[in-house]
mmCIF file as Biopython writes it, N, C-alpha, C and O atoms, coordinates in Angstrom:
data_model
#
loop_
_atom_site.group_PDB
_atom_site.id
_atom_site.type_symbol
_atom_site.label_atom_id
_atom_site.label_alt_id
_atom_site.label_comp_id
_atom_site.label_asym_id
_atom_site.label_entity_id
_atom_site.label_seq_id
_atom_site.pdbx_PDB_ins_code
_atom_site.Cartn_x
_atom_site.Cartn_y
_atom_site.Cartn_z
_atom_site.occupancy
_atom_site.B_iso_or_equiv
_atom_site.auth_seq_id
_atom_site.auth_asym_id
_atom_site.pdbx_PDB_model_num
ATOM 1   N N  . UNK A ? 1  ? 5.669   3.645   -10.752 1.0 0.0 1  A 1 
ATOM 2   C CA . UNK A ? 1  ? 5.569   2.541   -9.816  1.0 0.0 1  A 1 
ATOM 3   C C  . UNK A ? 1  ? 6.967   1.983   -9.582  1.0 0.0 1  A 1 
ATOM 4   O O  . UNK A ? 1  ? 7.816   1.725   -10.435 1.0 0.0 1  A 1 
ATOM 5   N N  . UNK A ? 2  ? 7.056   1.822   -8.008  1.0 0.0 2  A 1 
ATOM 6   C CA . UNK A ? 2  ? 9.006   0.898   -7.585  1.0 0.0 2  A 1 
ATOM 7   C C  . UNK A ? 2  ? 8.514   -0.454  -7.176  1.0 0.0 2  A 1 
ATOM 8   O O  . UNK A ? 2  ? 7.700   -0.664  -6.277  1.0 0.0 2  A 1 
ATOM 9   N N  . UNK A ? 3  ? 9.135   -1.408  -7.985  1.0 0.0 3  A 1 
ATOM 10  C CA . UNK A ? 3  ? 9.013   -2.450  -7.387  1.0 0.0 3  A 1 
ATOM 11  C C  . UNK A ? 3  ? 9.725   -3.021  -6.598  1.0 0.0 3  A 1 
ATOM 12  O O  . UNK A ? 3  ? 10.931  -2.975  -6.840  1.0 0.0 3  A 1 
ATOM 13  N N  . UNK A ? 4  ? 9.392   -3.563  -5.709  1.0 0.0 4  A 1 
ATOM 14  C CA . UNK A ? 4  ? 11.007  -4.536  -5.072  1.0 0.0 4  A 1 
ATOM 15  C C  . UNK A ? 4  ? 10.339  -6.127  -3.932  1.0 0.0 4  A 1 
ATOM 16  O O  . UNK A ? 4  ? 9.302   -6.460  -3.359  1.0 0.0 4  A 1 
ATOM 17  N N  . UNK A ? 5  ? 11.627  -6.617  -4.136  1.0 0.0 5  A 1 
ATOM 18  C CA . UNK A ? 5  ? 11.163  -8.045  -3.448  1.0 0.0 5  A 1 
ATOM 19  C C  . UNK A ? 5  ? 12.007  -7.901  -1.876  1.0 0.0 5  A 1 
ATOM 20  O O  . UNK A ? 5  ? 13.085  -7.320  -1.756  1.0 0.0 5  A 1 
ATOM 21  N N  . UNK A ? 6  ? 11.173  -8.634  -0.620  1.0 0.0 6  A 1 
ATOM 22  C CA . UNK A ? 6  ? 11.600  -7.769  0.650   1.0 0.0 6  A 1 
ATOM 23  C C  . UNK A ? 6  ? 11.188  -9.566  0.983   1.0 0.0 6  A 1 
ATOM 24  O O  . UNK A ? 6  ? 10.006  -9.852  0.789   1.0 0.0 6  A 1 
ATOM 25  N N  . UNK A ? 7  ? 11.990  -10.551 1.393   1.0 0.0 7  A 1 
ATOM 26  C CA . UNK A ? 7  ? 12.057  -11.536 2.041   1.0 0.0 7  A 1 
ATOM 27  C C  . UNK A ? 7  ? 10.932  -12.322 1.227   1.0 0.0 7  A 1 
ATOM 28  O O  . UNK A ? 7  ? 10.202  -13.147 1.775   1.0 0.0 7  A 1 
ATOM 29  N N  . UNK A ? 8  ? 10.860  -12.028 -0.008  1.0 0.0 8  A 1 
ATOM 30  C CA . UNK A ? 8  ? 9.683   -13.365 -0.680  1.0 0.0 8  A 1 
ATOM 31  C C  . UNK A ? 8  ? 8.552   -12.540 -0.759  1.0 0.0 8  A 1 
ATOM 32  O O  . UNK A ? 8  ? 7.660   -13.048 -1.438  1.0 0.0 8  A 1 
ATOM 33  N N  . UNK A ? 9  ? 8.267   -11.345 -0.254  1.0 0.0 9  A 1 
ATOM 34  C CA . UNK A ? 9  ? 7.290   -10.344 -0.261  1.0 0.0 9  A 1 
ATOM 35  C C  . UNK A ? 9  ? 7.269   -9.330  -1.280  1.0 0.0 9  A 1 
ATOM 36  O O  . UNK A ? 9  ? 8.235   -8.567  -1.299  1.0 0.0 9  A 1 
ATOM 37  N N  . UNK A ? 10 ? 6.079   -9.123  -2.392  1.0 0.0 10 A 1 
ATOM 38  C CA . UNK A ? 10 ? 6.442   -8.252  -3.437  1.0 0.0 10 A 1 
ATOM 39  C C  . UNK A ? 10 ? 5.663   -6.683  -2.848  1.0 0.0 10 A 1 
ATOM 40  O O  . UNK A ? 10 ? 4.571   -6.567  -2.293  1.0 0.0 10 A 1 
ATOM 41  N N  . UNK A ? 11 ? 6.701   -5.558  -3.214  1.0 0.0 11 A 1 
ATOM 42  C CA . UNK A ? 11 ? 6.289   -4.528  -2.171  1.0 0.0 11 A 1 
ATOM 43  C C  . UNK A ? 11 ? 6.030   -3.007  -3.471  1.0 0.0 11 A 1 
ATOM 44  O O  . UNK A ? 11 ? 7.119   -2.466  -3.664  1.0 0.0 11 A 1 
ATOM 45  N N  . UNK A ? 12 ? 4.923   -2.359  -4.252  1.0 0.0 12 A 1 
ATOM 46  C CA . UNK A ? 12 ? 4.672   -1.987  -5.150  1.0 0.0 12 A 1 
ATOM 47  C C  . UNK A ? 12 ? 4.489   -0.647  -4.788  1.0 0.0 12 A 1 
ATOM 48  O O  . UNK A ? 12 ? 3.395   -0.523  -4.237  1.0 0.0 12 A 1 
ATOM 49  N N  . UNK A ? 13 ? 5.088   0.377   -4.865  1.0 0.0 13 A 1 
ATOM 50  C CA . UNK A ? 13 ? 4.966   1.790   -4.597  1.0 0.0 13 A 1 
ATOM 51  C C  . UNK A ? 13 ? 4.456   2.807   -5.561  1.0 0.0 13 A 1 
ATOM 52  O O  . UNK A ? 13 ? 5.002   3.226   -6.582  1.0 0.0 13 A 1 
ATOM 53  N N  . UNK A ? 14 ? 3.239   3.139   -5.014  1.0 0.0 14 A 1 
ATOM 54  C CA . UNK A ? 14 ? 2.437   4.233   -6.521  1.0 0.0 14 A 1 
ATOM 55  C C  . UNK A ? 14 ? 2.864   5.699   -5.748  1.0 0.0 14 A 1 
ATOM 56  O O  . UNK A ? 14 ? 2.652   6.074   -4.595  1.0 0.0 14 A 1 
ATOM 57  N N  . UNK A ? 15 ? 3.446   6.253   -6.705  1.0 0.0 15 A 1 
ATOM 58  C CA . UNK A ? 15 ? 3.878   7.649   -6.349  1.0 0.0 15 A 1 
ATOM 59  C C  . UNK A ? 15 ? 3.197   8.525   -7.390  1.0 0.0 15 A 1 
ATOM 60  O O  . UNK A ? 15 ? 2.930   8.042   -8.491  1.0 0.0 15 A 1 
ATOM 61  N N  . UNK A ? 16 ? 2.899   9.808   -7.093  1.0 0.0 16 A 1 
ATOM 62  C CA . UNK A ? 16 ? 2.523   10.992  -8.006  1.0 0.0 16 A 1 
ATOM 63  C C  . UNK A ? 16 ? 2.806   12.129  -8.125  1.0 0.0 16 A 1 
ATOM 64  O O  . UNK A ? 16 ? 2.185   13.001  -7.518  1.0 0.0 16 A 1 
ATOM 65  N N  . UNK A ? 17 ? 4.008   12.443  -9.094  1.0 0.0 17 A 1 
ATOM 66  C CA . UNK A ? 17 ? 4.664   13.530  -8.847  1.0 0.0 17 A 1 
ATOM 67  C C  . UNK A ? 17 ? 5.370   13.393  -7.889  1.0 0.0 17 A 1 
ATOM 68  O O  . UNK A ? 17 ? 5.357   14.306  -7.063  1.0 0.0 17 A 1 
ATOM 69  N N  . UNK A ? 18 ? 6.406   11.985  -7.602  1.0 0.0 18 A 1 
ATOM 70  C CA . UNK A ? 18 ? 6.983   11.927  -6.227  1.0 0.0 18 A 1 
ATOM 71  C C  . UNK A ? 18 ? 6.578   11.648  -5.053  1.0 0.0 18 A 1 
ATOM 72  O O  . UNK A ? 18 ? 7.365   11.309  -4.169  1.0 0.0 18 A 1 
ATOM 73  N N  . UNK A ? 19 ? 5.406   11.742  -4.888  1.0 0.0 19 A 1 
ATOM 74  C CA . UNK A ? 19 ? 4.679   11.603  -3.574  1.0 0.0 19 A 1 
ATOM 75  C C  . UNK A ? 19 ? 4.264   10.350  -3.150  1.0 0.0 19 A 1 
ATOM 76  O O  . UNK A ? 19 ? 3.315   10.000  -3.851  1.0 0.0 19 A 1 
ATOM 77  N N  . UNK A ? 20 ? 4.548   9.520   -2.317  1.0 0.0 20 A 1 
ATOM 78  C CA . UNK A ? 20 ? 3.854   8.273   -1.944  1.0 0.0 20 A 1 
ATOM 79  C C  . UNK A ? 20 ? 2.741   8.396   -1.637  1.0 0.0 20 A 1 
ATOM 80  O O  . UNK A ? 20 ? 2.422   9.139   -0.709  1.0 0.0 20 A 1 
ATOM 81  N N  . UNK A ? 21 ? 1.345   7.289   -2.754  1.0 0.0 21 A 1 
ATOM 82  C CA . UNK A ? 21 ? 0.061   7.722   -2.379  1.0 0.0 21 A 1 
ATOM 83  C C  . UNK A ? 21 ? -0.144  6.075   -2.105  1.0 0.0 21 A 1 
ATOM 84  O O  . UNK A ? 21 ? -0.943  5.750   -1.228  1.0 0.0 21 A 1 
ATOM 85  N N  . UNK A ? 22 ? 0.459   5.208   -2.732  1.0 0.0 22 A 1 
ATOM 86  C CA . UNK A ? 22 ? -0.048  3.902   -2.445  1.0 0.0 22 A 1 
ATOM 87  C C  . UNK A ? 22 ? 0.342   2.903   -2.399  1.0 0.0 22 A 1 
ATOM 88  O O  . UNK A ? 22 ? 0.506   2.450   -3.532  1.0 0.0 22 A 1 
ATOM 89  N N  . UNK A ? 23 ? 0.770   1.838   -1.164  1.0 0.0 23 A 1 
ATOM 90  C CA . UNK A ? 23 ? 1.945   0.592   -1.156  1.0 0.0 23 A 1 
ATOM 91  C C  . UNK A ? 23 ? 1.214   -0.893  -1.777  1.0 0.0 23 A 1 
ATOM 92  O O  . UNK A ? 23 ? 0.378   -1.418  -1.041  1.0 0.0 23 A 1 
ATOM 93  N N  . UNK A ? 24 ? 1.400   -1.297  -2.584  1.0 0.0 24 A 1 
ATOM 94  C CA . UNK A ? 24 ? 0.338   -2.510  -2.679  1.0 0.0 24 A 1 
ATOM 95  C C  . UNK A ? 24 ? 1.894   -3.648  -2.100  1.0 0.0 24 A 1 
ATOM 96  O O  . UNK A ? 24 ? 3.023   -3.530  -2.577  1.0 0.0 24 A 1 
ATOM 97  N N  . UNK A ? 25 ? 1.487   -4.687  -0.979  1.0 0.0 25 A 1 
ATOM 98  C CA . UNK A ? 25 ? 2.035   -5.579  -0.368  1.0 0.0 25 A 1 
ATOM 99  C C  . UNK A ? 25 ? 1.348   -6.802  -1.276  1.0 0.0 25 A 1 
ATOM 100 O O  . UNK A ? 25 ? 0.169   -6.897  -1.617  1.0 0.0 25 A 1 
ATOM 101 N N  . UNK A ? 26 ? 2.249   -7.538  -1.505  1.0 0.0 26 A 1 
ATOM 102 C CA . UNK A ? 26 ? 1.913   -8.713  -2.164  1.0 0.0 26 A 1 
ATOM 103 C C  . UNK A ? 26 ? 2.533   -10.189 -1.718  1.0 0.0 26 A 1 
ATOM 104 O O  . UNK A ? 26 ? 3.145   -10.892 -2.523  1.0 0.0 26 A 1 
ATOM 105 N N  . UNK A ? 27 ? 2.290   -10.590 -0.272  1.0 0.0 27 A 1 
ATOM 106 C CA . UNK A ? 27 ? 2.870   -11.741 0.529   1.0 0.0 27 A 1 
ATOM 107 C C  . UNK A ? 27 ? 3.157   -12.619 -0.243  1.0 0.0 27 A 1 
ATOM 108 O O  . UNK A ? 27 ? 2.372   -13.059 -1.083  1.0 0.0 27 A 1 
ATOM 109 N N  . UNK A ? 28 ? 4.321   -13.008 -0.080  1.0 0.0 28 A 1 
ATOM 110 C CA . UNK A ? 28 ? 4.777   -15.153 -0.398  1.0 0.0 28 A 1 
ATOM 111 C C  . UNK A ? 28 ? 3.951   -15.441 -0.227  1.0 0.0 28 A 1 
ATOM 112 O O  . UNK A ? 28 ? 3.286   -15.682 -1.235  1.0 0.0 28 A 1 
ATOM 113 N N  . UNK A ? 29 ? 3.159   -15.705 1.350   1.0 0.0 29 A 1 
ATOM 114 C CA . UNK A ? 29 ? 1.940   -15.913 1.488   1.0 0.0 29 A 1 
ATOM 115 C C  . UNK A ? 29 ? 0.915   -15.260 2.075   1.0 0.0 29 A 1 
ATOM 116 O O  . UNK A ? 29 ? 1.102   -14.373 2.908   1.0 0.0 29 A 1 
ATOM 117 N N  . UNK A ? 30 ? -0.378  -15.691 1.641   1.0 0.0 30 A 1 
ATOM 118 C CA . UNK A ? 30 ? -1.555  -14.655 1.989   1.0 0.0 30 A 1 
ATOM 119 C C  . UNK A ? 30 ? -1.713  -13.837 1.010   1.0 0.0 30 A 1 
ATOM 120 O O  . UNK A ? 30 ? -0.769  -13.663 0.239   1.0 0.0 30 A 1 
ATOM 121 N N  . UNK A ? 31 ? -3.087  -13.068 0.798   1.0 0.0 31 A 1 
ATOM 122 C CA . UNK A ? 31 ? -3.794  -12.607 0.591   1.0 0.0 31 A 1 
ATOM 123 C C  . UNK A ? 31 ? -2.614  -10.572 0.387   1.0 0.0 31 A 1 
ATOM 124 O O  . UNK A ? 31 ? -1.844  -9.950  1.118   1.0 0.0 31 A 1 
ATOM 125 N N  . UNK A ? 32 ? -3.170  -10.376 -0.926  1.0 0.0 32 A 1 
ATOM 126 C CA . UNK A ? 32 ? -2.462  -9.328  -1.125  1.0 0.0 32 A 1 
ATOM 127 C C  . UNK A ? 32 ? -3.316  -8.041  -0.364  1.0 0.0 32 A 1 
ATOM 128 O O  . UNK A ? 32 ? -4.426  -8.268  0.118   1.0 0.0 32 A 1 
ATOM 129 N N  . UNK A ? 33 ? -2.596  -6.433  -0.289  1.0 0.0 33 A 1 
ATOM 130 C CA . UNK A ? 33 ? -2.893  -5.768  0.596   1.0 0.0 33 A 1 
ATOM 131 C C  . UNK A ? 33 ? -2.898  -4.573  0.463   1.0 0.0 33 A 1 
ATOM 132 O O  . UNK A ? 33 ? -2.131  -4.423  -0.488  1.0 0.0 33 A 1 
ATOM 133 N N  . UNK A ? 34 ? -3.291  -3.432  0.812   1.0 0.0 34 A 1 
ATOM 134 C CA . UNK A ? 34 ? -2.635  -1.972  0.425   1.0 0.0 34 A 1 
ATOM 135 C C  . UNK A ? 34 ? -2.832  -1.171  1.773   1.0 0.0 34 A 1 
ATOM 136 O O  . UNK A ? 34 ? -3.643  -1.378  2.676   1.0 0.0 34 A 1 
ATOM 137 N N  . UNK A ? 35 ? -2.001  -0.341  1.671   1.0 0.0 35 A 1 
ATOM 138 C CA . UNK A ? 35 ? -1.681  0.930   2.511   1.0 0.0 35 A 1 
ATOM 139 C C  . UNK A ? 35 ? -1.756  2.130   1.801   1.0 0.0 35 A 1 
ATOM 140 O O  . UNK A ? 35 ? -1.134  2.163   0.739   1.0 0.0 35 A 1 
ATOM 141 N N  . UNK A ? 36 ? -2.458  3.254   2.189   1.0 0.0 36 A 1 
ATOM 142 C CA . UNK A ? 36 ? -2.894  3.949   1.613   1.0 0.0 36 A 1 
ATOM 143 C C  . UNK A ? 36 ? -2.463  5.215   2.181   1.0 0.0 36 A 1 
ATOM 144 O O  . UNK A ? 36 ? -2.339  5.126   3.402   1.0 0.0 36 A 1 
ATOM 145 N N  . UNK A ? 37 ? -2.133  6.622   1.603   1.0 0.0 37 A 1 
ATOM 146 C CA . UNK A ? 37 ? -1.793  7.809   2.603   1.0 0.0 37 A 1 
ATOM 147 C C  . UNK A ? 37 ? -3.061  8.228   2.194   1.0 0.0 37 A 1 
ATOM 148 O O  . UNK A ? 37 ? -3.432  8.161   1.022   1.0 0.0 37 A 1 
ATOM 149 N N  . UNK A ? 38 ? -3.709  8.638   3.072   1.0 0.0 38 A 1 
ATOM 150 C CA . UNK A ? 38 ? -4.801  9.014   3.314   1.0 0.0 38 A 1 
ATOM 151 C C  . UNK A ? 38 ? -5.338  10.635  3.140   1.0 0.0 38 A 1 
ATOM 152 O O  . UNK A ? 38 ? -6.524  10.809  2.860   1.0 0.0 38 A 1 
ATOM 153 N N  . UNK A ? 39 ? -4.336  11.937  3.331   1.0 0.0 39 A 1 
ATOM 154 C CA . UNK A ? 39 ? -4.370  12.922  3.574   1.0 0.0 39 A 1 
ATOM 155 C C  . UNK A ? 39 ? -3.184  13.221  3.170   1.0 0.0 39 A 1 
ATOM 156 O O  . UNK A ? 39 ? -2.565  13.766  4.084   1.0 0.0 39 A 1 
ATOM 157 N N  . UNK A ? 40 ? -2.486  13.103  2.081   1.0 0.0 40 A 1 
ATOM 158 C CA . UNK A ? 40 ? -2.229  13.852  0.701   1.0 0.0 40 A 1 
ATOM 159 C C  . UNK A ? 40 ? -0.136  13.823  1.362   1.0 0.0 40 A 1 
ATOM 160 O O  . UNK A ? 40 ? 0.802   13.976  0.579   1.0 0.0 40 A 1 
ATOM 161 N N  . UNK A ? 41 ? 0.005   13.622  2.706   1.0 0.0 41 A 1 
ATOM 162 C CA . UNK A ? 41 ? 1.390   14.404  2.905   1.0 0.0 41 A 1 
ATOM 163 C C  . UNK A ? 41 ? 2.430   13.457  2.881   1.0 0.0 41 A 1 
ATOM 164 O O  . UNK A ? 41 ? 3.528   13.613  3.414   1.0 0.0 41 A 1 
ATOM 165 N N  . UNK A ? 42 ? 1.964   12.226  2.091   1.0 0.0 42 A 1 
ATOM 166 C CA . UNK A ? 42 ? 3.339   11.412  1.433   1.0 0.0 42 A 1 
ATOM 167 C C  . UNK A ? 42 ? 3.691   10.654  2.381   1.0 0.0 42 A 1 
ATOM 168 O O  . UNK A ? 42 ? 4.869   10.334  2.225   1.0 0.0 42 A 1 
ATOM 169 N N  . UNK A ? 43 ? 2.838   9.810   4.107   1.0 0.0 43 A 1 
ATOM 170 C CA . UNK A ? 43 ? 3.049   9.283   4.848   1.0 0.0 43 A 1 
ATOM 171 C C  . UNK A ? 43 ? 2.002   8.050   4.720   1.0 0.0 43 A 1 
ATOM 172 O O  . UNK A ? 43 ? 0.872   8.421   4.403   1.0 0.0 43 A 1 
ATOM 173 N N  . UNK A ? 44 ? 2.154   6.729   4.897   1.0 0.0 44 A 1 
ATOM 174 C CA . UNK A ? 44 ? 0.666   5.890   5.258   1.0 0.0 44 A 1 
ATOM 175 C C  . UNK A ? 44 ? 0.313   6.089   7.103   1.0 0.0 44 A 1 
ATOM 176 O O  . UNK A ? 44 ? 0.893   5.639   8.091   1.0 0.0 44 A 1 
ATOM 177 N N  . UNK A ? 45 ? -0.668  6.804   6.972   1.0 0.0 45 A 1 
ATOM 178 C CA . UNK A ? 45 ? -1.775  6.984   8.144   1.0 0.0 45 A 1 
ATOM 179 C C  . UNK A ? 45 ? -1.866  6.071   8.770   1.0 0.0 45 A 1 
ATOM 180 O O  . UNK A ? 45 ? -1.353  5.065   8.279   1.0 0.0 45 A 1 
ATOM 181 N N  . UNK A ? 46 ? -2.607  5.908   10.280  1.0 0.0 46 A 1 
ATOM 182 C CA . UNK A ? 46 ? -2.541  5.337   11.274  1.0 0.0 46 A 1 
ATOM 183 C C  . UNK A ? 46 ? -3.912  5.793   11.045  1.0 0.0 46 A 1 
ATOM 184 O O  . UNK A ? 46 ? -4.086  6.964   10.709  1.0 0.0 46 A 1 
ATOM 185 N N  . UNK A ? 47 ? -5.335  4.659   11.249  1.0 0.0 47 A 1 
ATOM 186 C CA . UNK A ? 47 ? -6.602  5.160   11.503  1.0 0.0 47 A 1 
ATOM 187 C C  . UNK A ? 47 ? -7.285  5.801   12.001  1.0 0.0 47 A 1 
ATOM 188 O O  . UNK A ? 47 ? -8.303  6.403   11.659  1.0 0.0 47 A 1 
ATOM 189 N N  . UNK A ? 48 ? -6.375  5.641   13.460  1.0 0.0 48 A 1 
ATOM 190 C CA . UNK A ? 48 ? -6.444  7.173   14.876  1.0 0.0 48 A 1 
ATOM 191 C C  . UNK A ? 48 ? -5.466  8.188   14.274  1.0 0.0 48 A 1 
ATOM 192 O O  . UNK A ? 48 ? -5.271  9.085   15.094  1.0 0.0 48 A 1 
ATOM 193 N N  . UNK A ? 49 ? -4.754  8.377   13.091  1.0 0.0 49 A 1 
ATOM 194 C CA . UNK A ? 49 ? -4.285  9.883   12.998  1.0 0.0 49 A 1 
ATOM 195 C C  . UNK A ? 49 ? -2.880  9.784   12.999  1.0 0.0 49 A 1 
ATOM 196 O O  . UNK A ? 49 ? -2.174  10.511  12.300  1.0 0.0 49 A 1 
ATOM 197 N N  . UNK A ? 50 ? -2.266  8.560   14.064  1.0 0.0 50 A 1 
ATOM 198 C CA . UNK A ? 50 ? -1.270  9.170   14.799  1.0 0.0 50 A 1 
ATOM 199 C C  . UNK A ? 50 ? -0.178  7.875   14.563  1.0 0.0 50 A 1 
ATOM 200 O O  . UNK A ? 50 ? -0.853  6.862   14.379  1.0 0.0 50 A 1 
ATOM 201 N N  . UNK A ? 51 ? 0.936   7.640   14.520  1.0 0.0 51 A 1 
ATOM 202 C CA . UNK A ? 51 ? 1.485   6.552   14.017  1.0 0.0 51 A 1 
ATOM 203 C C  . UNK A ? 51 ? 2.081   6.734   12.259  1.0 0.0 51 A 1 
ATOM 204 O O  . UNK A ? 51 ? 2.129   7.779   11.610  1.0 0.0 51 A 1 
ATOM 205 N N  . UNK A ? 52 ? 2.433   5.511   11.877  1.0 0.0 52 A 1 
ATOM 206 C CA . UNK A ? 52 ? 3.033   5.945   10.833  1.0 0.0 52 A 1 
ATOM 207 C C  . UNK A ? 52 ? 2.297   4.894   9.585   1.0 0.0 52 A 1 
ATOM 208 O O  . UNK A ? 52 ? 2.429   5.180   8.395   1.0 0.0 52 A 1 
ATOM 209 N N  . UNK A ? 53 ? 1.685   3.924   9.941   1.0 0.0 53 A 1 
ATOM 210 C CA . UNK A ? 53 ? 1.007   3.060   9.190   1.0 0.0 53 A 1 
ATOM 211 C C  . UNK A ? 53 ? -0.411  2.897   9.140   1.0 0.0 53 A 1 
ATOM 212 O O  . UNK A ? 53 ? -1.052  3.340   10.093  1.0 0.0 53 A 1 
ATOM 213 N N  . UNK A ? 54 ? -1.043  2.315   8.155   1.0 0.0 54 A 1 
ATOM 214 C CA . UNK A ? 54 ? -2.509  3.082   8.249   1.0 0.0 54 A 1 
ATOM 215 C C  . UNK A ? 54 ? -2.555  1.597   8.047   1.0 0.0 54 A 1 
ATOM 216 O O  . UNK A ? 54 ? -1.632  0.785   7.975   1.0 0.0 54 A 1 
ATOM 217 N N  . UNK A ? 55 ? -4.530  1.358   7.935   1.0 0.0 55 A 1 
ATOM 218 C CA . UNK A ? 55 ? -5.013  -0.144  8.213   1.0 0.0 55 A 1 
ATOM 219 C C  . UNK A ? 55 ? -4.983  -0.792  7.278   1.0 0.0 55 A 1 
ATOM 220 O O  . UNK A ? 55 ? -4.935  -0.221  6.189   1.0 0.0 55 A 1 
ATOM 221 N N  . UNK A ? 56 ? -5.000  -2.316  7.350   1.0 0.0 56 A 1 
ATOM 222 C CA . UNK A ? 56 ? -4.831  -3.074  5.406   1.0 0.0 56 A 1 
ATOM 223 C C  . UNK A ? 56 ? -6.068  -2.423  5.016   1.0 0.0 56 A 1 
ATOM 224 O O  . UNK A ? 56 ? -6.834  -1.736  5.692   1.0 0.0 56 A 1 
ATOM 225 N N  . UNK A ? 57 ? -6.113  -2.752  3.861   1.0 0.0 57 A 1 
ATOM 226 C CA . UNK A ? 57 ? -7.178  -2.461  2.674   1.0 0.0 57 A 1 
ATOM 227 C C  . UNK A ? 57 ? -6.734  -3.841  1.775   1.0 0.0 57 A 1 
ATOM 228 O O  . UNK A ? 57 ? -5.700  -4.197  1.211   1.0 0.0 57 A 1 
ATOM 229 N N  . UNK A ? 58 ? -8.274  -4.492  1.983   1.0 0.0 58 A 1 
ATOM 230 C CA . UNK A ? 58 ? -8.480  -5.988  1.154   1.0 0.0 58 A 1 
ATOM 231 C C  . UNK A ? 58 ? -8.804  -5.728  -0.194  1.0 0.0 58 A 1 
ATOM 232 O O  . UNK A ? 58 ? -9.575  -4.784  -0.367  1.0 0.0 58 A 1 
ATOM 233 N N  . UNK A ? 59 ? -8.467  -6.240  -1.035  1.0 0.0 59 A 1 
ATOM 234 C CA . UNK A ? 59 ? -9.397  -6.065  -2.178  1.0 0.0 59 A 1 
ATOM 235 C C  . UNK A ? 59 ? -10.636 -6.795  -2.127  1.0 0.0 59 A 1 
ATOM 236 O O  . UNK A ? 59 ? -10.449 -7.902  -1.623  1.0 0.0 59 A 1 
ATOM 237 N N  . UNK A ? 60 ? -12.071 -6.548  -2.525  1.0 0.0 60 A 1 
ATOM 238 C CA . UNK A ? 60 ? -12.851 -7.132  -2.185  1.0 0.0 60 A 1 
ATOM 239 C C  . UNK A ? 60 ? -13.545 -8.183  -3.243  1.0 0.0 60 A 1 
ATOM 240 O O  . UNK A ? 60 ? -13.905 -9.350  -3.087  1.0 0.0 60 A 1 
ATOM 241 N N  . UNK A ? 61 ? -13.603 -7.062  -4.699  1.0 0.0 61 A 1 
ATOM 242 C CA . UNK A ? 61 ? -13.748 -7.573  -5.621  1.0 0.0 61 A 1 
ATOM 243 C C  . UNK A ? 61 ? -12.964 -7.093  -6.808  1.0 0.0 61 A 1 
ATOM 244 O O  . UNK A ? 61 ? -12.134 -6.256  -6.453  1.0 0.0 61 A 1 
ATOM 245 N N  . UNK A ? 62 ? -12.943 -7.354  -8.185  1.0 0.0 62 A 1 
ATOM 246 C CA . UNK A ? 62 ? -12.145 -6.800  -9.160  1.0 0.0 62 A 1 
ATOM 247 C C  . UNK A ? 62 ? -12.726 -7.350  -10.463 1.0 0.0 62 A 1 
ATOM 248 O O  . UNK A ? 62 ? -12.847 -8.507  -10.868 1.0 0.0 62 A 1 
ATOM 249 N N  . UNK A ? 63 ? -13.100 -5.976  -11.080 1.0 0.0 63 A 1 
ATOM 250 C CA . UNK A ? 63 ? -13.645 -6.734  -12.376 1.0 0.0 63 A 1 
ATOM 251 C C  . UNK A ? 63 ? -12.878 -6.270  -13.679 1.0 0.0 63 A 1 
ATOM 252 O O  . UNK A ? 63 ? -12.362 -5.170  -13.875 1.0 0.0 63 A 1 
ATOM 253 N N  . UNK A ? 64 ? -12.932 -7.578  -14.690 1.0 0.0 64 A 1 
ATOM 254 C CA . UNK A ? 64 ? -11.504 -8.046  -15.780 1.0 0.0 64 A 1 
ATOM 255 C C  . UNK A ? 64 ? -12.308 -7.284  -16.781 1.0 0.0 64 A 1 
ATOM 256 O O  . UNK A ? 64 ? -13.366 -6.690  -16.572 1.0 0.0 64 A 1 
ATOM 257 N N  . UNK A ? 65 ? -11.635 -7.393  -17.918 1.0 0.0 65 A 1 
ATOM 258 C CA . UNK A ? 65 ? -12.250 -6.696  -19.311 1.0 0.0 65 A 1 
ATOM 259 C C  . UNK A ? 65 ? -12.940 -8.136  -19.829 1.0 0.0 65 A 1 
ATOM 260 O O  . UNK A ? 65 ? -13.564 -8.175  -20.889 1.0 0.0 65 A 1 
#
């Protein structure tokens, strides 16, 4: 995991074997977020396919130990 801070914004990169599979965005403000590559080739997807960013993903729920 890379962490880094981008204007007050915490920006969390899950890689595997190098590969970008998952951005978790974590706003100054608002509600945290993820971007997801969808189809394995190390890009976040666009929902139509095409583009370079794919749609938020909310967390909905989360359960603690």
């Amino acid at each position: 995991m890379t962490t880094r801070e981008v204007d007050g914004d915490r920006i969390e990169e899950y890689r595997v074997q190098g590969q970008l599979h998952v951005v978790k965005v974590t706003p100054r403000r608002g509600p945290t977020y993820y971007l997801v590559d969808r189809n394995g080739d190390g890009r976040l997807d666009s929902s139509e396919g095409e583009g370079t960013v794919s749609p938020v993903m909310w967390k909905l729920f989360e359960w603690g130990n």
